[in-house]
C-alpha positions in Angstrom: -33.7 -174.6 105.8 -32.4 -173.2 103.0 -33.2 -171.4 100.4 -35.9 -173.4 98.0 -33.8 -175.1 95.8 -36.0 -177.3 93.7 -38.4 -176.9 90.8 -41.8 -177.0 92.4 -44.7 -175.1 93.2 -45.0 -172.8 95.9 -48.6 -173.6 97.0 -47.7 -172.8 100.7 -47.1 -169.1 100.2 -47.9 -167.3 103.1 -48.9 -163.4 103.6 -48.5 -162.0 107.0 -48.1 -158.7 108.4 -46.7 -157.8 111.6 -48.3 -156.0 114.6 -46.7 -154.1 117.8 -49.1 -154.9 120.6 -48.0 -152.4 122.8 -48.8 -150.3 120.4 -52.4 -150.7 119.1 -51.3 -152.0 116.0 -49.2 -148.9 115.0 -45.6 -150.1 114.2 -43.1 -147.6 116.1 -39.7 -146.5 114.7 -38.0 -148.9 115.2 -39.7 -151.6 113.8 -38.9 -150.5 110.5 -35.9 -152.0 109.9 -34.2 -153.1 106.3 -32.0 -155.4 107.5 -33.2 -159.6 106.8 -32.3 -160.4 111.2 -34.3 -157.1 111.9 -37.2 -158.3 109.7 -37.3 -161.6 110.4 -37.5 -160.5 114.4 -41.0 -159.2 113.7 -42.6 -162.7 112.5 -41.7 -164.4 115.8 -44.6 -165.1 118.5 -42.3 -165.6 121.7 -41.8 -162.1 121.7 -43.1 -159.8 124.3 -44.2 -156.5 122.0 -44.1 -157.4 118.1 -46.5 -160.2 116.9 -48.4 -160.8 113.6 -51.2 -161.8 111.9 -51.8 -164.3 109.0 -53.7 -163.4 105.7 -55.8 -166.6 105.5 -57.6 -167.7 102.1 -54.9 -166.3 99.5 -56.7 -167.4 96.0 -53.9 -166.0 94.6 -50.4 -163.8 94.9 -49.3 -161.5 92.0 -46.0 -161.2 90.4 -43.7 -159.4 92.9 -40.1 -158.2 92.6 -38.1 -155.0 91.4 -40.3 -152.7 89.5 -38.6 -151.6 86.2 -37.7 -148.1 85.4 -36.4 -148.5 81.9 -37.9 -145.9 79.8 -37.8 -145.8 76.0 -36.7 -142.6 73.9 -36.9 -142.5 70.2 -34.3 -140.6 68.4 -34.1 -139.0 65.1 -32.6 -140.9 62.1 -32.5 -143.5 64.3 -34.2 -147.5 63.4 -34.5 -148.2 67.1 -35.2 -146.1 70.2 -32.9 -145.7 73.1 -33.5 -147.3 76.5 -32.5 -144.7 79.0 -32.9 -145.3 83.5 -35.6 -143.6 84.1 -38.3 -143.4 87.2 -40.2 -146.5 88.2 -43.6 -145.5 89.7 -44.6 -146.4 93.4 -45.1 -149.7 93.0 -48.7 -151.4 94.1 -49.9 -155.7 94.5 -52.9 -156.8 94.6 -53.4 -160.0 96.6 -57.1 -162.2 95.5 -58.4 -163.9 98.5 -61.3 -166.3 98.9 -63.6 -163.8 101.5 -64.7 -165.1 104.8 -67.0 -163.1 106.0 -65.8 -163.5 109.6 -62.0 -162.7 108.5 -63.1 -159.3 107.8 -65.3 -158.1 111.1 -64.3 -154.4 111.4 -64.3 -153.9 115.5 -62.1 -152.2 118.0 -58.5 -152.5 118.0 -57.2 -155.3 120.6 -55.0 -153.6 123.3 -53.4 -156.7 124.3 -52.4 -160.1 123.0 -51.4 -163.7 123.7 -48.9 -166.1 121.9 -51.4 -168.0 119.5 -53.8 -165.7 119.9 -56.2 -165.5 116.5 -59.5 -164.5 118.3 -58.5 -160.4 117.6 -57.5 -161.2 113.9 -60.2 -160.7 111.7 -60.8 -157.4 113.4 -58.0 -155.9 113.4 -57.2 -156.7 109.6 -60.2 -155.1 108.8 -59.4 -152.2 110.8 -56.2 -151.8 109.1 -58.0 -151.5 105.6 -57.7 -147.7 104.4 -56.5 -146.7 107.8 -53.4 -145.4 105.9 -50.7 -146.7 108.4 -47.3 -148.3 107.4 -46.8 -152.0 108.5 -44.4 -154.5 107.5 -45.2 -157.3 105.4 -44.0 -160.9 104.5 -44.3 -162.9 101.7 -43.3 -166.5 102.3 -42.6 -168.9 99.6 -42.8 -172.9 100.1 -43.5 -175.8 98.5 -45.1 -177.6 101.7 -46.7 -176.4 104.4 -44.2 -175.5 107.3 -44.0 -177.9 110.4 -45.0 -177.2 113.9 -41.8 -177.6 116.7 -44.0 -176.3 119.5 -48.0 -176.1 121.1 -48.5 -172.6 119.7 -50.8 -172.1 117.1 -48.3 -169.7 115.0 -45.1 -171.4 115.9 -45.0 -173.1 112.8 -44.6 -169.6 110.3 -42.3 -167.9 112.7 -39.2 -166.4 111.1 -37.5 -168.4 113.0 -35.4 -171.9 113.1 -37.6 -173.7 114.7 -40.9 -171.8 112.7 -40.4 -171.9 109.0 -36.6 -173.1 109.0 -38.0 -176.1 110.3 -39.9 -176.9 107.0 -38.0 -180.0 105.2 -39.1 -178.2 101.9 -37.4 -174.8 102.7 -38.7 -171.2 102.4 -37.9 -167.9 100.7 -39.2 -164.6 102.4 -39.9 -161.0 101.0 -40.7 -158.3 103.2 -42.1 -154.7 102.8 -43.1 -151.7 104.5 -46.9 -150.7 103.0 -50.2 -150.2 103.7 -53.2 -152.2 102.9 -55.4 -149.3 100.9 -58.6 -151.3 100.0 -60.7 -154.2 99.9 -63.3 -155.2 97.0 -65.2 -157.7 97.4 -66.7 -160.2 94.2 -70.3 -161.6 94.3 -69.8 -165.1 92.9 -72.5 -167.4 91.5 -70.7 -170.2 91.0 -67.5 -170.1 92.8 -66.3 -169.0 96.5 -66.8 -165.3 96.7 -63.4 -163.4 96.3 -61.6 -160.1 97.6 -59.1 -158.3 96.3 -56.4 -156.5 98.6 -54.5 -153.6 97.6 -51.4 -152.5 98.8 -49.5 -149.7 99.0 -45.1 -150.3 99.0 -43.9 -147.7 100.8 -40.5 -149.4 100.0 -38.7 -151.4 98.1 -39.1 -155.6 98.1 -36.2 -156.9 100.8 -35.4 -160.4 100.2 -34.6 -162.7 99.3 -34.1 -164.1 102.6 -34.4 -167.3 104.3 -34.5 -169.0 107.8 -31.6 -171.3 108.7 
C-alpha cells in the first residue's frame, strides 16, 4: 500500500535489522546499498542469502529524521545572531524496549538459517551488541499490524507486496546503515523491566519509502 496517508497512530512500528546468512551475520559489500529497491531486497525471507531479524518488545521509538546542522553566530552591533550551515554531529537513537530475558541470550553465531526461522534470534542480537559491525536497519511505520499472505512466520513484515504492502493501513519505512553500541538494562519495581538500545548511524536516514 501506500504511503500512510491518514492521521493516526503508528502503534505497529516495527525495528528490524537485516542479516546475510552466508555470512555469519557480517553484511558484505554489497549489501549496502542506498537505493529504496536495494533496501527493501534485504527485508524479504524468500531469499536464499539475506534474511533479518525482528526487535521485539519496542516500549518506545525516538524522534528520527535529518539531524540539523544550523549553527548560530553572534555578530557585533548586531540585535540578533546569524544562522550559518554548519556540521551536524554523527547522529545516535536510542530505542526503549520492554527486556525479555530470553531475547537477549548471548550464544554462538548461527551458520545457517531457515525461512521463519526465530529459534537463533535472541542470540544473535545479543551477539551483535558492541560487536562494532555495520548492519542495516529498518524502521517501519503503521497504524495496524501488517497482514500475513503466506505460512511463514515473517512473511507478513517483508519489504515486499505481499509482506507489509499487503497491510490495508499502509506503511512508511526508514532504513540505515549502524551499529547497535550498547544495551542497559532498568531494574523495575513496579513496571516491566526496560532496555535501552543505542545505535550508532553510520549514514544518513533513507526513506521515506514504501511498499506498493
Amino acid at each position: 500500500m501506500a504511503h500512510l496517508s491518514s492521521i493516526s497512530a503508528a502503534i505497529f512500528t516495527d525495528l528490524a535489522v537485516a542479516y546475510a546468512s552466508n555470512t555469519g551475520g557480517v553484511a558484505t559489500a554489497t549489501a549496502f546499498p542506498t537505493d529504496s529497491t536495494g533496501l527493501q531486497a534485504l527485508f524479504v525471507t524468500t531469499t536464499s542469502n539475506n534474511k533479518y531479524f525482528r526487535v521485539l518488545n519496542v516500549r518506545e521509538f525516538p524522534a528520527f529524521g535529518q539531524q540539523p546542522n544550523i549553527v548560530n553566530v553572534p555578530v557585533f552591533g548586531q540585535k540578533q545572531s546569524q544562522s550559518v550551515g554548519g556540521q551536524s554531529d554523527a547522529p545516535t537513537m536510542e530505542v526503549t524496549i520492554n527486556y525479555v530475558a530470553s531475547d537477549w541470550v548471548k550464544g554462538t553465531t548461527a551458520s545457517t538459517w531457515t525461512t521463519g526461522d526465530l529459534t537463533v534470534r535472541g542470540s544473535e542480537l545479543a551477539n551483535m551488541v558492541g560487536d562494532g559491525i555495520k548492519r542495516v536497519w529498518r524502521i517501519a511505520l503503521m497504524a495496524a499490524a501488517p497482514v500475513a499472505t503466506s505460512s511463514a512466520s515473517l512473511n507478513a513484515y517483508d519489504s515486499i507486496a505481499t509482506g507489509l504492502g499487503a497491510n490495508s493501513n499502509q506503511n512508511t519505512q526508514f532504513f540505515f546503515h549502524g551499529k547497535l553500541e550498547s544495551m542497559q538494562i532498568t531494574p523495575s519495581l513496579t513496571d516491566a523491566t526496560t532496555a535501552t538500545l543505542s545505535f550508532s548511524m553510520q549514514s544518513d536516514l533513507y526513506g521515506a519509502f514504501t511498499t506498493p
